[in-house]
C-alpha angles and dihedrals in degrees: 000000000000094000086053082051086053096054101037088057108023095101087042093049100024092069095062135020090236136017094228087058086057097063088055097049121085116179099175088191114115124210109223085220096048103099085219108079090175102083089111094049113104093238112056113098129248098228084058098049101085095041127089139175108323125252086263094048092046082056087065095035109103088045087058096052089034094059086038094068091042091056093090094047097048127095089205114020095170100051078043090059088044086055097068123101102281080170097065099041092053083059087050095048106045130095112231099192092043121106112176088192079067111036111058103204127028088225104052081056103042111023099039087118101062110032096127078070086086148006110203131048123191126178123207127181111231108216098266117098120259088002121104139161119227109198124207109208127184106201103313088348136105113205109161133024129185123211106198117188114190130199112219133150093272093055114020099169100049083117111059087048081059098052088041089051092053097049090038085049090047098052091039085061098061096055088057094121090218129018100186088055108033116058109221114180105244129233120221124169137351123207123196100204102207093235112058103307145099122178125202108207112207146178105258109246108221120292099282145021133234101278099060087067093056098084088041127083074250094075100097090040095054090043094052099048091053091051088056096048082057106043087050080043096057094038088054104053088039091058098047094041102034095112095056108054115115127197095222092058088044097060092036086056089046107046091069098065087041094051099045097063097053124109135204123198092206090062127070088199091071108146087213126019124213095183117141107222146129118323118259108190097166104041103150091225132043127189136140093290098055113023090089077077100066089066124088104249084257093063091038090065088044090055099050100038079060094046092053093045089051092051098051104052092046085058099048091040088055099046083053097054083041092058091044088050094053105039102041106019144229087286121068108107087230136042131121101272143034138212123215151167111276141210082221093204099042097167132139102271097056097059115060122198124221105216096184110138106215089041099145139179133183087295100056125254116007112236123239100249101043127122090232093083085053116107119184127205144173086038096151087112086065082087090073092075096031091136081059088257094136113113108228089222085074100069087038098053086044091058095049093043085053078051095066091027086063097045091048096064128091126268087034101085093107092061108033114071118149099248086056098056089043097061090044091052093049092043080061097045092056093043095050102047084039095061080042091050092039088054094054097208086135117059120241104257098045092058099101092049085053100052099042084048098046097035089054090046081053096054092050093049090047087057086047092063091046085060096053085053093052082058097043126095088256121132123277089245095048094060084036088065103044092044084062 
């Protein structure tokens, strides 16, 4: 067992006699061959500069930048990454000498060596079932978290999601645009314990996510800051993939969401219904088939009168693009739109905000609003647009969708009026098409047709995440609110 401890943690405790000494080194060189580009980013912790992939994650690695570079070739590059060999890298991931029946805690076993790194450990569970995320803090920073995945009865296959997530997460890395300016989480090691669990060991992403500094003064700043990561994020993917979007793929990504929210009155399946009917103010479950019911008739036909509108638009908006894509090409330098590479589920949650004051870079002190405080995290879903297909308006729409989610819940009604969220929505909005205008990749004349475009596909996507909220496990009266 001990043997099992050494290698887990050799690369992590061989680079520095003591873990606290690691926090207070900052070497901002980067090695070409190092897999990690962001040393020199301010936030990347000192006790993660010197670290790399693990010695079980540089075993996959050339798959991962093999089947990186056969992404744009490749008709399915999902069902390609399920091809390899899931076999082999279970044997490379999992701890031999590791019994989970034994052990107790995984990090007991496996992070003994370390554990002045933090001083404070705290579990959550994530919303998926039998998956949960244990976060090792030292003081206000998070330096480690552990994503476990467990295989029961209720969810068998917990596992596999896990190992498709890893290897998803780890080609996703490598189309971040820039590295030193763009904080990705990183990911560092992944144990298969032999029993019913796989841990994903990361790089800790500030203390709190975006949605913490909502009810703070903090609240534009932090806003602000997030649109510009995206819309870098976006540019930069858009610069480096222009010459490989192609119109088909585009539709073809774009027909799921539409289609999902259709709805057809000869058909009782319908993933949202848009039936007027009778008001049912106490149904025991609410999800996306049913919640039109909690509204008077009136509102129904408000509801769906919105829902149409917002279909429609999106359709047109994307035929358009469709028609530019195919008779001029992707690539022409100027149009107006652009396709890019996506988060995919760009909400609040999954970007996290550093509010140190003397936080500095190269430059000097990094200004409260900058997208250099800005860490993302759970990006596996960026390989859905991996031919640079995804439409920037959805992680957009997504972020402002997590806005209203957040205002919607309970506790949050001092902060949330609508005005508020308004104006928080609108502050993202102009940081956002600013960075787009600065950059100067749609011509001039073609700006007003972007942004109605663009602003409409939001909407839509924004809808779209509702939508996501009227199926999750949230309260009656949560969904209530943000329907309205």
């Amino acid at each position: 067992h001990l043997a099992c401890q050494l290698l887990i943690v050799s690369s992590l405790s061989l680079a520095w006699s003591s873990p606290l000494e690691a926090m207070e080194k900052d070497d901002p060189v980067s090695n070409p061959i190092e897999f990690y580009k962001d040393k020199g980013h301010p936030l990347t912790q000192g006790f993660w500069k010197g670290k790399d992939l693990s010695e079980r994650l540089t075993a996959i690695r050339k798959d991962i930048e093999d089947i990186t570079e056969q992404l744009c070739l490749s008709k399915d590059p999902l069902g390609d990454l399920m091809k390899l060999n899931l076999g082999r890298y279970r044997d490379i991931l999992t701890c031999s000498q590791c019994d989970t029946r034994a052990s107790g805690s995984l990090i007991d076993a496996h992070l003994s060596h370390f554990k002045g790194a933090w001083d404070q450990e705290k579990t959550n569970n994530i919303g998926c079932t039998n998956t949960s995320v244990t976060i090792l803090s030292r003081g206000l920073t998070n330096v480690i978290a552990i994503k476990t995945f467990m295989d029961t009865e209720e969810t068998p296959h917990n596992i596999q999601e896990g190992l498709k997530e890893l290897l998803y997460s780890l080609v996703a890395y490598q189309m971040n645009p820039s590295p030193s300016q763009l904080k990705m989480a990183r990911i560092y090691d992944a144990i298969l314990c032999p029993e019913n669990s796989l841990h994903l060991i990361m790089e800790g992403a500030n203390t709190h996510d975006i949605h913490h500094f909502l009810a703070t003064d903090l609240a534009v700043s932090v806003v602000k800051a997030c649109a510009q990561y995206l819309a870098k994020f976006h540019i930069g993917n858009y610069r480096k993939n222009k010459n490989l979007i192609k119109g088909k793929e585009y539709l073809s990504h774009k027909a799921d969401p539409y289609h999902k929210t259709a709805y057809d009155p000869l058909k009782d399946d319908n993933e949202l219904s848009l039936r007027v009917g009778k008001q049912r103010p106490h149904l025991k479950t609410v999800t996306a088939r049913n919640i039109i019911q909690l509204l008077s008739e009136e509102e129904q036909a408000q509801f769906v009168r919105l829902v149409e509108r917002n279909r429609r638009s999106f359709k047109g908006n994307c035929e358009k693009i469709f028609r530019f894509l195919k008779s001029l090409g992707a690539t022409r330098n100027h149009g107006f739109y652009f396709l890019t590479k996506t988060h995919g589920d760009a909400h609040g949650n999954n970007f996290f905000y550093n509010d140190e004051k003397d936080l500095t870079n190269s430059e000097g002190t990094i200004g409260a609003d900058s997208f250099y405080r800005i860490s993302m995290i759970d990006y596996a879903s960026i390989i859905r647009t991996y031919g640079g297909i995804g439409d920037p308006a959805e992680d957009v729409g997504r972020f402002l969708g997590s806005l209203w989610d957040w205002a919607a819940r309970s506790g949050n009604e001092r902060y949330s009026d609508y005005g508020r969220i308004i104006g928080l929505q609108d502050k993202f909005l102009q940081a956002y098409l600013q960075i787009i205008t600065d950059e100067g990749i749609l011509s001039s004349e073609q700006q007003d047709k972007f942004h109605t475009i663009f602003k409409e596909n939001a909407t839509f996507y924004k809808f779209r995440f509702y939508k996501a909220i009227f199926n999750s496990k949230k309260d009656e009266e949560t969904k209530l609110r943000l329907l309205r």
